[in-house]
C-alpha positions as CSV (number, residue, x, y, z in Angstrom):
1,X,0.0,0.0,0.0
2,X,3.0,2.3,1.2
3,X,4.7,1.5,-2.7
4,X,1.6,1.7,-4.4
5,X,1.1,5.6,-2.8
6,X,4.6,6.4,-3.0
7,X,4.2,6.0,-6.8
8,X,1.1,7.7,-7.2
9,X,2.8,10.9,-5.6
10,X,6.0,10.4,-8.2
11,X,3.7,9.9,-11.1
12,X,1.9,13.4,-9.9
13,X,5.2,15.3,-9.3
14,X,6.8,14.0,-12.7
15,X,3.2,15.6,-14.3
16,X,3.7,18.5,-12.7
17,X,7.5,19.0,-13.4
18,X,6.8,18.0,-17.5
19,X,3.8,20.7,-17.5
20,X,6.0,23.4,-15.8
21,X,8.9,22.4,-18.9
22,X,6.2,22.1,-21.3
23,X,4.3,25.8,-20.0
24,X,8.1,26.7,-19.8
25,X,9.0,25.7,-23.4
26,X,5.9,27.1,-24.7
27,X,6.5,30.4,-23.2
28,X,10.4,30.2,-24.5
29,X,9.1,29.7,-27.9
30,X,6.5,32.3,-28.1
31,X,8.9,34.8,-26.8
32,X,11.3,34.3,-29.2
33,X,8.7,33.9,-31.8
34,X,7.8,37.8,-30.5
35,X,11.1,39.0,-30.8
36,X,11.7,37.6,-34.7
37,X,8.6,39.1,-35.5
38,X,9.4,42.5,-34.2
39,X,13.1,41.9,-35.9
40,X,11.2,41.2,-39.0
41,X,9.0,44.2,-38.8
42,X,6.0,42.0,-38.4
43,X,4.1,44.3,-35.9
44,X,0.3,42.9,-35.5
45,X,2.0,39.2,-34.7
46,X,4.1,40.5,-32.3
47,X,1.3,42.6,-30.9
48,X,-0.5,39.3,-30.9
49,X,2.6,37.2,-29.0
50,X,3.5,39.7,-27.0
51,X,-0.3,40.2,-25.4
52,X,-0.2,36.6,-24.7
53,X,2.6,36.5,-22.8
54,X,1.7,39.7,-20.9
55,X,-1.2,38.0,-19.7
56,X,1.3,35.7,-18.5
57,X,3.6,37.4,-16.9
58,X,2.1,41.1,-16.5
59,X,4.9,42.1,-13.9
60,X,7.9,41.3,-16.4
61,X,8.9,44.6,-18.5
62,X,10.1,43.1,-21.1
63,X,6.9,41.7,-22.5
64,X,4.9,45.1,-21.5
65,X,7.8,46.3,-23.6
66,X,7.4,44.1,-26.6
67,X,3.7,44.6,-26.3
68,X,3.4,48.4,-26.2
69,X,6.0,49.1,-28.7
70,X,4.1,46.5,-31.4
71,X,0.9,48.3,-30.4
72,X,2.7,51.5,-31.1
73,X,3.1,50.7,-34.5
74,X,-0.3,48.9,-35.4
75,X,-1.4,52.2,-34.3
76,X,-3.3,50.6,-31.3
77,X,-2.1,54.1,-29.3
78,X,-4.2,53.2,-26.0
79,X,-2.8,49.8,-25.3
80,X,0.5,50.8,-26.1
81,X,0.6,53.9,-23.8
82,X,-0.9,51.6,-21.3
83,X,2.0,49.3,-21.6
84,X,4.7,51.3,-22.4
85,X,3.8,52.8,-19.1
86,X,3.7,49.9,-17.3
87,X,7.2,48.9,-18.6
88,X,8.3,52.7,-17.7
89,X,6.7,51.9,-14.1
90,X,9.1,48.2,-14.0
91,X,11.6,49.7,-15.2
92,X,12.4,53.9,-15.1
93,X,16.1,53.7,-16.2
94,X,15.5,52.5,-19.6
95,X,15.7,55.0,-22.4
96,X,14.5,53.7,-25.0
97,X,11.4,52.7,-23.3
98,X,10.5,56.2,-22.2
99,X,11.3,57.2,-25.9
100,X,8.6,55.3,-27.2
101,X,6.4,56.4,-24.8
102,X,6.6,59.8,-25.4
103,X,6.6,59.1,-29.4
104,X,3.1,57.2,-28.3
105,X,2.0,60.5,-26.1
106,X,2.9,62.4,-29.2
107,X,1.1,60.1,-31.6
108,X,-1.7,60.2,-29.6
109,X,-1.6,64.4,-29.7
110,X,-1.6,64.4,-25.7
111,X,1.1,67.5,-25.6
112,X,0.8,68.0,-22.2
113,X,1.2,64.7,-21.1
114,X,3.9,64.5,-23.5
115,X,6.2,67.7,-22.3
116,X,5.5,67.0,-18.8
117,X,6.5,63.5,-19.1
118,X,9.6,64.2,-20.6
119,X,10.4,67.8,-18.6
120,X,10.1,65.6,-15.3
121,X,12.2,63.3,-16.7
122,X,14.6,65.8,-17.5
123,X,14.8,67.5,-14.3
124,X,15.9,64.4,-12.7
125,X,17.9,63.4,-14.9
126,X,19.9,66.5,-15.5
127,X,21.4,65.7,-19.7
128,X,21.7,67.3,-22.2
129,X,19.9,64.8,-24.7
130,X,16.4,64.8,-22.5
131,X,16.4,68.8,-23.1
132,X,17.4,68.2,-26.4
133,X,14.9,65.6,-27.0
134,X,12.4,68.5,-25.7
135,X,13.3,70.9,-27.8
136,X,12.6,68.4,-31.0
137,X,9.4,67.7,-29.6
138,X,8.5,71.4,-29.2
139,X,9.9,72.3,-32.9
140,X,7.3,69.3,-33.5
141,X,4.4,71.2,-32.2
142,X,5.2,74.2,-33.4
143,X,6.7,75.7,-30.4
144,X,9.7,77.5,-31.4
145,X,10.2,79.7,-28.3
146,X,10.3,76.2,-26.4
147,X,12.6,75.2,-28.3
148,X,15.0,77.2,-27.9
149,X,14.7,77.3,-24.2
150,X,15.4,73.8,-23.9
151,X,18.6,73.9,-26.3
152,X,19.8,76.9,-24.0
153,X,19.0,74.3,-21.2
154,X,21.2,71.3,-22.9
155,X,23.8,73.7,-23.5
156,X,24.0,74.7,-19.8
157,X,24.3,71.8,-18.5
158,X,26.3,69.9,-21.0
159,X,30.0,68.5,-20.1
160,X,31.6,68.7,-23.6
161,X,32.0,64.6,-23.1
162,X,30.7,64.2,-26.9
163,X,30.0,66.8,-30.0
164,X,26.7,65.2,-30.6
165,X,24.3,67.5,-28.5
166,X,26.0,70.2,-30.1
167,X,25.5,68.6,-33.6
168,X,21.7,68.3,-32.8
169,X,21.5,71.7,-31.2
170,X,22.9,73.1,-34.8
171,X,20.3,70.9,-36.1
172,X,17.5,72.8,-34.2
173,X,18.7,76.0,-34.5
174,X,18.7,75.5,-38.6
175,X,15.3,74.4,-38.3
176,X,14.2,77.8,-36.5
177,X,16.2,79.6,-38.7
178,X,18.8,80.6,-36.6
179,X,21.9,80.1,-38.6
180,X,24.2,82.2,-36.3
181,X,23.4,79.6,-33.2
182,X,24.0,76.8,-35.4
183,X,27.3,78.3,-36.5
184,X,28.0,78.8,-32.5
185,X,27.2,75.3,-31.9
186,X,29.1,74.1,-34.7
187,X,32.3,75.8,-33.5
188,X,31.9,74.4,-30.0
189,X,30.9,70.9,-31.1
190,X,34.7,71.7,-33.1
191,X,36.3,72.7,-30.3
192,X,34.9,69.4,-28.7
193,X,36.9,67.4,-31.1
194,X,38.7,68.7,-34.4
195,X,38.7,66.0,-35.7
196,X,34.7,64.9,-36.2
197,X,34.8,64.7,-39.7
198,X,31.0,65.8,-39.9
199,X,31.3,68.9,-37.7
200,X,33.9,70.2,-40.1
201,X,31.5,69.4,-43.3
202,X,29.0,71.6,-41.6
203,X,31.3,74.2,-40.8
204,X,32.2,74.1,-44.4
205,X,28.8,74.6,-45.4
206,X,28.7,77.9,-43.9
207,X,31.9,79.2,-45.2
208,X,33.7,78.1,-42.2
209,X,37.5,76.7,-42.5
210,X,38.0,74.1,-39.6
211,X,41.8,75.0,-38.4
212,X,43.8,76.7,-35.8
213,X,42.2,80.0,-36.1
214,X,38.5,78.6,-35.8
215,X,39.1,78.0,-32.1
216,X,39.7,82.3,-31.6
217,X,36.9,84.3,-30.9
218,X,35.2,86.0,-33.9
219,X,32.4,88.8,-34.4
220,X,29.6,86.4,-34.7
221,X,30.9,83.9,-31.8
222,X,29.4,85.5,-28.3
């Protein structure tokens, strides 16, 4: 009797340890099933995966992640803002996740959640590139006089680590039709490093000739 119990309780353990592999396995494969499809640009599958496995597993990031950004793009904007937000929530420090939010906030035409999402963000933060990214947003929405606030911002607070803000502030100020802050920025970004082969096209392009004497100040450099 003792035997005949003892292997009823191993048949019902090695059950439950083959359906844990087999829910394990399934999971596995519809996850990686989810990330080819996004790889492959195939958005309302991966939107479809992804939902499944959030259902799952609603505290893991990842597949609020996978979920909201598919959604993003099958322009299902409330289910990806809800996820995306979730994710955000699991997981703050990611960048790229709280880009795609804010492109969802934008998509959505919710500006004010939108800027104060991302001016929050860049208070705590303190970079350059979350200003910056402001200031694209606000050229976005027609905001000019934002726009330039939140460059001046970048600028401020930027370390000269990299020439890229100041290749993207040039950008901006172009845009608003500011070529003498462009030119600034161009200079600086220059001064960053000499030897950024794109910074001194752009110089070029206004006449500038990177050298020695670019680094002096000059009538137009304030």
């Amino acid at each position: 009797m003792a035997n005949t119990i003892s292997q009823g309780v191993l048949v019902a353990l090695l059950a439950g340890a083959m359906l844990g592999c087999e829910t394990a396995s399934t999971t596995m494969t519809m996850r990686d099933q989810a990330n080819t499809a996004v790889w492959q640009g195939r958005w309302s599958e991966a939107e479809h995966l992804y939902e499944q496995l959030v259902a799952k597993y609603p505290s893991d990031w990842r597949y609020q992640y996978g979920y909201g950004l598919s959604a993003m793009h099958t322009g299902e904007l409330s289910e990806a803002r809800q996820a995306l937000e979730v994710a955000h929530t699991l997981k703050p420090s990611n960048r790229q996740i709280a880009l795609d939010l804010a492109e969802t906030m934008y998509q959505q035409k919710d500006y004010n959640s939108l800027f104060r999402f991302l001016g929050d963000r860049a208070e705590a933060r303190k970079e350059s590139s979350d200003w910056l990214l402001l200031g694209e947003y606000a050229l976005m929405t027609n905001d000019p006089d934002s726009a330039r606030e939140f460059v001046a911002k970048a600028m401020v607070i930027d370390d000269a680590s990299s020439v890229d803000p100041y290749l993207r502030a040039a950008t901006m100020s172009e845009q608003m039709g500011d070529l003498d802050a462009a030119k600034r920025y161009l200079r600086t970004g220059w001064e960053v490093d000499p030897s950024n082969a794109l910074v001194q096209e752009r110089l070029r392009s206004y006449g500038v000739i990177p050298g020695p004497t670019l680094a002096m100040p000059s009538s137009d450099t304030r």
